[in-house]
C-alpha positions in Angstrom: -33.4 1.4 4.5 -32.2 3.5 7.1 -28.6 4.6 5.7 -26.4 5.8 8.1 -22.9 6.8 5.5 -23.1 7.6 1.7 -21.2 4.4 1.1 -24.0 2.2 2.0 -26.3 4.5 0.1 -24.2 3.5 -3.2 -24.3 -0.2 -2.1 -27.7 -0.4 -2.3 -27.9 1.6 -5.8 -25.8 -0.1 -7.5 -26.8 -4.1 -6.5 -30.7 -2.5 -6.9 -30.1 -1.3 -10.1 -28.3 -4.3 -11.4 -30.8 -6.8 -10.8 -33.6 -4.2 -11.8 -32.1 -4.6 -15.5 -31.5 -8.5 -14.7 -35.5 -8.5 -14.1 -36.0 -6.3 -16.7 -34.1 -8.9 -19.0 -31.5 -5.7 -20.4 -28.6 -6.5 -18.3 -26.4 -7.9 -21.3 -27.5 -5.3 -23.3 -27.2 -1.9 -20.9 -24.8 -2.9 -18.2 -21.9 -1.3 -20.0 -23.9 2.1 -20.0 -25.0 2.2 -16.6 -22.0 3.6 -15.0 -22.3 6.4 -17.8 -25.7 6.4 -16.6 -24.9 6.7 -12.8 -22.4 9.3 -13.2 -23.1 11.3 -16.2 -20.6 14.0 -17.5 -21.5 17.1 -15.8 -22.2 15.2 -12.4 -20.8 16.4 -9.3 -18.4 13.7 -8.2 -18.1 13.0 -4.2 -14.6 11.9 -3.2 -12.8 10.9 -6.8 -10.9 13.3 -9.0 -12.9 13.2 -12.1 -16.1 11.6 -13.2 -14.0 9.0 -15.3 -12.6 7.7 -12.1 -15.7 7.6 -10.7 -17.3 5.8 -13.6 -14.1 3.3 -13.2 -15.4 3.2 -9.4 -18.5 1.9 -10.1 -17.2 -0.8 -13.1 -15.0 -2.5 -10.5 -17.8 -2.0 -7.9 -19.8 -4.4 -10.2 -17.3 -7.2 -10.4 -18.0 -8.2 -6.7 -22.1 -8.0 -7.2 -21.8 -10.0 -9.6 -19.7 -12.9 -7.9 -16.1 -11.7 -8.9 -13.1 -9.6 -7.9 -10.3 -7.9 -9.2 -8.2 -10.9 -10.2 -10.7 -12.3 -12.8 -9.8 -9.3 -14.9 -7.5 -10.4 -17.3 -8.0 -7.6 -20.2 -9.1 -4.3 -19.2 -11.1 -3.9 -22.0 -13.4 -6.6 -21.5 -16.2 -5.4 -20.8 -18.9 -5.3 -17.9 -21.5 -7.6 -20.3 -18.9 -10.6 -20.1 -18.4 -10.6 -16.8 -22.5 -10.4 -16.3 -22.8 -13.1 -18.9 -20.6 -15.4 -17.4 -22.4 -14.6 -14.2 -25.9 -15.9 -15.4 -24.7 -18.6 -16.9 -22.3 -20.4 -14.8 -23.1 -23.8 -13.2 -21.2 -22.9 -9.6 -19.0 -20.0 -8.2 -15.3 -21.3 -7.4 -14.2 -18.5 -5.7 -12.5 -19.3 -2.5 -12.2 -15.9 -1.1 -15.4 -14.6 0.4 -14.1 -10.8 0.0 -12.6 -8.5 -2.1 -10.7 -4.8 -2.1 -11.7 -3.0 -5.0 -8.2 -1.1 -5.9 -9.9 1.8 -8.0 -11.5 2.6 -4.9 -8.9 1.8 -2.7 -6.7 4.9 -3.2 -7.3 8.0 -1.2 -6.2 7.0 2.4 -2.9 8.0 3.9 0.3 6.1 2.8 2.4 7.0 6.3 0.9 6.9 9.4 2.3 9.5 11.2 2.4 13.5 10.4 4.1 15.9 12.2 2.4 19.1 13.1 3.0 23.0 13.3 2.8 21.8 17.1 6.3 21.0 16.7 8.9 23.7 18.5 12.0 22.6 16.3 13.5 21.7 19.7 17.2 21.0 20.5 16.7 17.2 21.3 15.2 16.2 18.3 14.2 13.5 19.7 12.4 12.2 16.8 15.2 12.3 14.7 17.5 11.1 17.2 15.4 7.9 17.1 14.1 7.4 13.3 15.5 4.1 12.6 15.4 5.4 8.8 17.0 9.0 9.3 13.4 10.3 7.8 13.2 13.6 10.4 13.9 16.4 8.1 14.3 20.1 9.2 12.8 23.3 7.9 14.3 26.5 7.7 12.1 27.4 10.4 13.7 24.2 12.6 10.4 22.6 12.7 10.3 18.9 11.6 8.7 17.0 8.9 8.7 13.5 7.6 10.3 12.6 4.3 7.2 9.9 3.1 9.2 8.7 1.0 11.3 6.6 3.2 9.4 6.6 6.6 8.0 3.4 7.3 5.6 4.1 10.1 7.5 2.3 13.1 6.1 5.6 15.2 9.6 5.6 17.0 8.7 9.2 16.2 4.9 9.6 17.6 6.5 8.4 20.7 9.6 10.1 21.9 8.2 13.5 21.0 8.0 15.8 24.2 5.4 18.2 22.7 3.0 15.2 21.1 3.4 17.5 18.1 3.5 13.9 15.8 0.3 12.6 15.4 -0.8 8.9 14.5 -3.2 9.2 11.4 -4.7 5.6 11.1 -6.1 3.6 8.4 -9.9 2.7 9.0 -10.0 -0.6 7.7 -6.3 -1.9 9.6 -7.4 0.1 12.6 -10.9 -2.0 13.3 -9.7 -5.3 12.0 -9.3 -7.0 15.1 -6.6 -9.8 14.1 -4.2 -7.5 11.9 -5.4 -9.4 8.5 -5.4 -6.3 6.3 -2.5 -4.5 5.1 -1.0 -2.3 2.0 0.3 -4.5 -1.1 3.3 -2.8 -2.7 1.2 -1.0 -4.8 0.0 1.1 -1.5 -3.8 -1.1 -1.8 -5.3 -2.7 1.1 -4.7 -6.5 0.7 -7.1 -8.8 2.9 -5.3 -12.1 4.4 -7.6 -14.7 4.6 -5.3 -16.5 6.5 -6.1 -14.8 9.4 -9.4 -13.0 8.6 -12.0 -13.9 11.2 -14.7 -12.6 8.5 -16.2 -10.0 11.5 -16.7 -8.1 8.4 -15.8 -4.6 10.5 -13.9 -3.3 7.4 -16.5 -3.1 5.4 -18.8 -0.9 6.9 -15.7 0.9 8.2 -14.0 1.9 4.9 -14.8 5.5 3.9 -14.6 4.7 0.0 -16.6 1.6 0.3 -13.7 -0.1 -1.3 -14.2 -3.8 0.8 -17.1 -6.2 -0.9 -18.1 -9.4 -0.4 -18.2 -11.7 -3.2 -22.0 -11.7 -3.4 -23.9 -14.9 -4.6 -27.1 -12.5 -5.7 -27.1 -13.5 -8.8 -26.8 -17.2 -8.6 -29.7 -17.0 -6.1 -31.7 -14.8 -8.8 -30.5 -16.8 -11.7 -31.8 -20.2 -10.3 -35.1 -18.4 -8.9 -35.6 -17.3 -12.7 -34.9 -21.2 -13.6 -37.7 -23.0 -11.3 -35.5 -24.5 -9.2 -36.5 -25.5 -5.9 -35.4 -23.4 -3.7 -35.9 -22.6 0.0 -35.0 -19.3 2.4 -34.0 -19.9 5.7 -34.1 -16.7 7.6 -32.4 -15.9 10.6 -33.8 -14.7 13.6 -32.7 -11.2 13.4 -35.3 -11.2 10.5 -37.6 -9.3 13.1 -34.9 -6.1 13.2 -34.5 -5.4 9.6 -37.5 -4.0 7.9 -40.8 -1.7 9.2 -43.3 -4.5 8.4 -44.5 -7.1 9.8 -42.8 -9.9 10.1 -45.3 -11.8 7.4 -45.0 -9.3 4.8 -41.4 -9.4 5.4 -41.9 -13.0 4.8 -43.8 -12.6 2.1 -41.9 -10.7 -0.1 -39.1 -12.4 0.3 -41.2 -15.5 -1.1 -42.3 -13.7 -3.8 -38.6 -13.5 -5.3 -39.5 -16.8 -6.1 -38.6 -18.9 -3.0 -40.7 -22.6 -2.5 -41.0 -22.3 1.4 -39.7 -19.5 3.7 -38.3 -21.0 7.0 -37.6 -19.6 10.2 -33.6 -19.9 11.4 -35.1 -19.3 14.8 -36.7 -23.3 14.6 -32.8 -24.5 14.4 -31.8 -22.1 17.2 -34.5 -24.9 19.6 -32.4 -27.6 18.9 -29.5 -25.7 19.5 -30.1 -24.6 22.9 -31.2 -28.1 24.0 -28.1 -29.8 22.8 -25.8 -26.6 23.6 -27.9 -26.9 27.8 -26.9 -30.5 27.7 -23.3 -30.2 26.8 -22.9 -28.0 29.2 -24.2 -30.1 32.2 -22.0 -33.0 30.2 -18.7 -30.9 30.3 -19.3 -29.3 33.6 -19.6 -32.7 35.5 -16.5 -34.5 34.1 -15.1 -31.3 35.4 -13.9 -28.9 32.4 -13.9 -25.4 34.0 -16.2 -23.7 31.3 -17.4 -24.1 28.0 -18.2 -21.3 25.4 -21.2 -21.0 22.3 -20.1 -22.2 19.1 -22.9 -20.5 17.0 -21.2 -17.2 16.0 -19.2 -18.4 12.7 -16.8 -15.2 13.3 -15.6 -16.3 16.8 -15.1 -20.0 15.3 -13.2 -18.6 12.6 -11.0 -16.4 15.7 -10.4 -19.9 17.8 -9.3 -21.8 14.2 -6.8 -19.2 13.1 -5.5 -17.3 16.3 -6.9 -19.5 20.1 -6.1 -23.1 18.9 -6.1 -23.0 22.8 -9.7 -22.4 23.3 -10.8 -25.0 20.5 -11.3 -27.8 23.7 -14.1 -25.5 25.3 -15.9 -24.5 22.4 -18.9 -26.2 22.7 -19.7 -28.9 19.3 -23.2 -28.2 19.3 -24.1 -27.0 15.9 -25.7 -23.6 15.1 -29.2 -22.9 14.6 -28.5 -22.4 10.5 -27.2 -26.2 10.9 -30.3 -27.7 12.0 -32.5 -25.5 10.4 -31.2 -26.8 7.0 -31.6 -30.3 7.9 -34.8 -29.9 9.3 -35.4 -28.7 5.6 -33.9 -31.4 3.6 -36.1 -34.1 5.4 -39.5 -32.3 3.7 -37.6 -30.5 0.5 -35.1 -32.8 0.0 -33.8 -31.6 -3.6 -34.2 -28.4 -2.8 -31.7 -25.5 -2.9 -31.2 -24.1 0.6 -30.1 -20.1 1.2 -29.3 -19.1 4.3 -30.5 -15.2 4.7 -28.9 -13.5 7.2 -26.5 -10.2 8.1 -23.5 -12.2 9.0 -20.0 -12.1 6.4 -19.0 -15.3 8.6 -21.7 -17.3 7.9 -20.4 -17.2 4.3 -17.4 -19.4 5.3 -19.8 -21.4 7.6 -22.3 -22.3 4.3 -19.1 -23.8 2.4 -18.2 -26.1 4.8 -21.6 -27.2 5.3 -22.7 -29.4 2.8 -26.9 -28.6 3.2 -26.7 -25.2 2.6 -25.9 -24.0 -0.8 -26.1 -20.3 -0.8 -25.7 -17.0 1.1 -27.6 -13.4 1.3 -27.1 -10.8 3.5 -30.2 -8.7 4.4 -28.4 -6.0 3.0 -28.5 -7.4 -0.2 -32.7 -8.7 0.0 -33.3 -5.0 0.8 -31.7 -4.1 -2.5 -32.7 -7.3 -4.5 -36.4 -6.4 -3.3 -36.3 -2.9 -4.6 -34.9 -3.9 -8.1 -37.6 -6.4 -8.6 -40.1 -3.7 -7.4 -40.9 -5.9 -4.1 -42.6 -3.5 -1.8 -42.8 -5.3 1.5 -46.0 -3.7 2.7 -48.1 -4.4 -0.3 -46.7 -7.9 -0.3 -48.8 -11.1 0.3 -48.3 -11.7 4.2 -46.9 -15.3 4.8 -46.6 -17.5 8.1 -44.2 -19.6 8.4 -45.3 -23.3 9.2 -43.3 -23.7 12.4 -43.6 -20.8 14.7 -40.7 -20.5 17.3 -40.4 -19.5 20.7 -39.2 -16.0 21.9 -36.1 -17.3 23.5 -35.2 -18.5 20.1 -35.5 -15.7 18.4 -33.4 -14.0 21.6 -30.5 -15.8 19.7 -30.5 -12.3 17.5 -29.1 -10.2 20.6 -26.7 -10.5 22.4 -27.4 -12.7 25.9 -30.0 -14.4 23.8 -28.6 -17.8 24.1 -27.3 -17.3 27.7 -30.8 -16.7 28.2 -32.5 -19.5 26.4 -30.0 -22.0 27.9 -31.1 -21.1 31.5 -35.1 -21.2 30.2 -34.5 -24.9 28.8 -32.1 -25.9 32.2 -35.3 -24.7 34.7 -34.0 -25.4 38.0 -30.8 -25.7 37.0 -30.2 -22.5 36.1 -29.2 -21.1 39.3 -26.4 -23.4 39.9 -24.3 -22.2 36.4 -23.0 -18.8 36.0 -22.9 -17.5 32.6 -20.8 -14.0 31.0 -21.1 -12.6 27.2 -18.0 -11.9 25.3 -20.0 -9.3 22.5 -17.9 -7.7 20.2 -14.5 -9.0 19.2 -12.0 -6.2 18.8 -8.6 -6.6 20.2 -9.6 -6.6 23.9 -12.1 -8.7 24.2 -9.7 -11.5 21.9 -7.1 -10.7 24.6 -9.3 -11.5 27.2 -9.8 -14.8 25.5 -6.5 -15.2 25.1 -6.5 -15.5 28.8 -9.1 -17.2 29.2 -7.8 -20.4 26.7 -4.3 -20.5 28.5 -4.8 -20.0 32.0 -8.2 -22.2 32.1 -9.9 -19.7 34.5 -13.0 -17.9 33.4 -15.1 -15.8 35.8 -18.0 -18.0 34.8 -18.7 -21.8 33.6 -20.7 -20.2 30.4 -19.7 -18.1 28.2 -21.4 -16.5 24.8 -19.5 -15.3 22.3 -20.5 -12.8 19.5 -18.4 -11.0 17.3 -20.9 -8.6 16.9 -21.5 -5.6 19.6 -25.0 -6.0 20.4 -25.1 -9.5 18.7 -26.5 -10.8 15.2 -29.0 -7.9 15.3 -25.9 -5.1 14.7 -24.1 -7.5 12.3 -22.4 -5.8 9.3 -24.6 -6.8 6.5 -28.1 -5.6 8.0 -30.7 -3.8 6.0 -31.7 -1.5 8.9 -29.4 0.8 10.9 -28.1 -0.8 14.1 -29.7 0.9 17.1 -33.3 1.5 15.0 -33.0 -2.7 14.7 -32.2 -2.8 18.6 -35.3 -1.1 19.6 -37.1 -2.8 16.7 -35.9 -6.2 18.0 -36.9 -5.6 21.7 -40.1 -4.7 20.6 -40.7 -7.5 18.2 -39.7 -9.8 21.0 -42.3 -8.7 23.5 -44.6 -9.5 21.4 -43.9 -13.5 21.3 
């Protein structure tokens, strides 16, 4: 795995090393120990006061692994064994949240956002205490300026009347990339998560530098059913090809040899897709609707639902490729368990509402599952898939990719419809849909949206680092 921070690095440890004692049948019996194990006395702790914090760290770091959060602790002295217990042996997982802010982790970033700095002249305006709405401005003997924390609320009335730009805006890493303001501090100064309004982008995750923000994984009711015989079948989406430096049947084939029935290709869903999607289009363009946008990213769904009721009309209803992948599955396995693998936090949401897919797993989390069931991908038995798709439907992965397989399918067609991509939904680009919903005008008839930068292949659950899976991508494409 190509790591790119430390906190993705501990990610992968501690998921590897919990289902490397799950395999190993001693997770009951050692899970307690292991963050002994993991930070032992004398370590050298990165980022945490002590090592007892850091042990606490990885505890709580567990819970989410293991398909809970915070609020299932009732008594802090339960320990780590009853949580995994109850993890192996329930029936279904009720949680409704798909993530989770681990509050021992959760504790080091600023709690003001603005700091003044010995930039400051001690002027005769003071203009930033003229206009603190909270009389916070405090003066040194020196006359230079300071904040009084204790009472500042961070309206940066401050930051923005100073004449020397001596008051700087210290942001919050997780608030400042969450595109529709859904994370904020709880009274306790912890980073709460609104699902409300969470859009399940999944930009926080990768962007907290404490790795406090989880999903509530569903790795070990995969594992646990895998372990049981039951049916099951892997549907894998198409930016499968980015993730791991194998080919594409080893890659296959290991991930059959966790115990899945059939391995299937997402990419055979994404041909159905694009001919209903191409056909839509034509259908909404001639009765005269002014454009019509893709409804496969789950995120951008999500960002329509809870924040553009407005553009809900031109989303297209065509369903995604995981949709008609999984029903192309039931009609040959149809008892089987279906998990949709994929490096998407969206497409969590999108598997609950969707009553033929069962579970979720990121490629993030395969990567680590493999390596604590001592998987090596290139020693594992290559596997083709039954159905091989076309390159245009493995294009879905990038961004343009369904633009592009549109325009294939509508041959001579495809000169008469423009087409733009919307890739990356930060606060911008959701203006500029904004726009587009209320005023009806669009600079083209077709228009992809991703909420990922360069698409599904640089989604925030990915095994491989985002521009090594570009070029990977590219490449594997060429080849099809």
């Amino acid at each position: 795995m190509a790591f790119t921070n430390n906190v993705m690095i501990v990610r992968h440890k501690l998921l590897a090393q919990l289902v490397r004692l799950w395999n190993e049948n001693r997770l009951l019996d050692e899970i307690d120990r292991l963050p002994l194990e993991l930070s032992p006395r004398k370590s050298k702790v990165i980022g945490r006061c002590c090592v007892h914090k850091e042990r606490a760290v990885w505890k709580y770091k567990s819970f989410p692994l293991l398909g809970f959060d915070m609020s299932d602790e009732v008594d802090e002295l339960t320990p780590l064994s009853e949580y995994a217990k109850k993890a192996l042996l329930r029936t279904e997982n009720k949680k409704e949240n798909l993530l989770c802010v681990i509050d021992e982790a959760c504790s080091s970033c600023v709690q003001v956002n603005y700091e003044i700095t010995n930039l400051c002249r001690g002027c005769v305006a003071r203009s930033c205490y003229m206009n603190c709405p909270k009389d916070s401005i405090v003066f040194q003997k020196n006359g230079q300026a300071s904040i009084d924390h204790e009472t500042c609320i961070s309206c940066g009335k401050c930051h923005s009347s100073c004449p020397y730009h001596a008051i700087v805006y210290v942001p919050i890493p997780c608030e400042e990339v969450c595109p529709v303001k859904a994370i904020s501090k709880d009274e306790y100064g912890i980073e709460h998560i609104d699902e409300s309004k969470c859009i399940y982008c999944g930009k926080c995750i990768n962007a907290c530098p404490f790795g406090a923000i989880f999903e509530i994984s569903q790795a070990f009711d995969v594992l646990q059913r895998l372990r049981n015989k039951e049916e099951m079948v892997a549907i894998v989406a198409p930016s499968i090809l980015a993730q791991f430096s194998a080919p594409i049947e080893n890659v296959y084939g290991a991930i059959k040899a966790m115990g899945f029935a059939e391995v299937v290709e997402v990419a055979q869903g994404a041909m159905e897709t694009t001919r209903r999607e191409a056909e839509e289009l034509k259908e909404k363009l001639a009765e005269g609707q002014p454009f019509m946008t893709t409804s496969c990213c789950p995120s951008y769904v999500e960002l329509a639902n809870k924040h553009i009721p407005d553009m809900k009309k031109y989303i297209s209803h065509t369903g995604s490729p995981m949709y008609y992948t999984a029903r192309i599955v039931k009609e040959k396995y149809p008892n089987a368990k279906i998990v949709f693998v994929g490096p998407c936090v969206a497409k969590r949401q999108e598997v609950k509402r969707d009553g033929c897919v069962d579970f979720t797993l990121t490629f993030e989390e395969v990567g680590s599952i493999l390596t604590g069931l001592n998987i090596n991908i290139n020693e594992a038995r290559p596997f083709s898939v039954l159905f091989k798709s076309v390159r245009e439907a493995h294009g879905f992965a990038q961004s343009g990719g369904v633009v592009n397989a549109v325009k294939v399918y509508l041959k001579e067609e495809q000169d008469s419809i423009s087409a733009v991509q919307v890739a990356n939904l930060d606060k911008k680009n959701i203006g500029l849909l904004r726009a587009f919903a209320k005023t009806g005008k669009t600079p083209a008839q077709f228009i992809e949206v991703m909420a990922c930068e360069g698409g599904c292949v640089t989604g925030p659950c990915t095994h491989n680092d985002k521009k090594t899976g570009q070029k990977q991508l590219i490449n594997e494409l060429t080849k099809r």
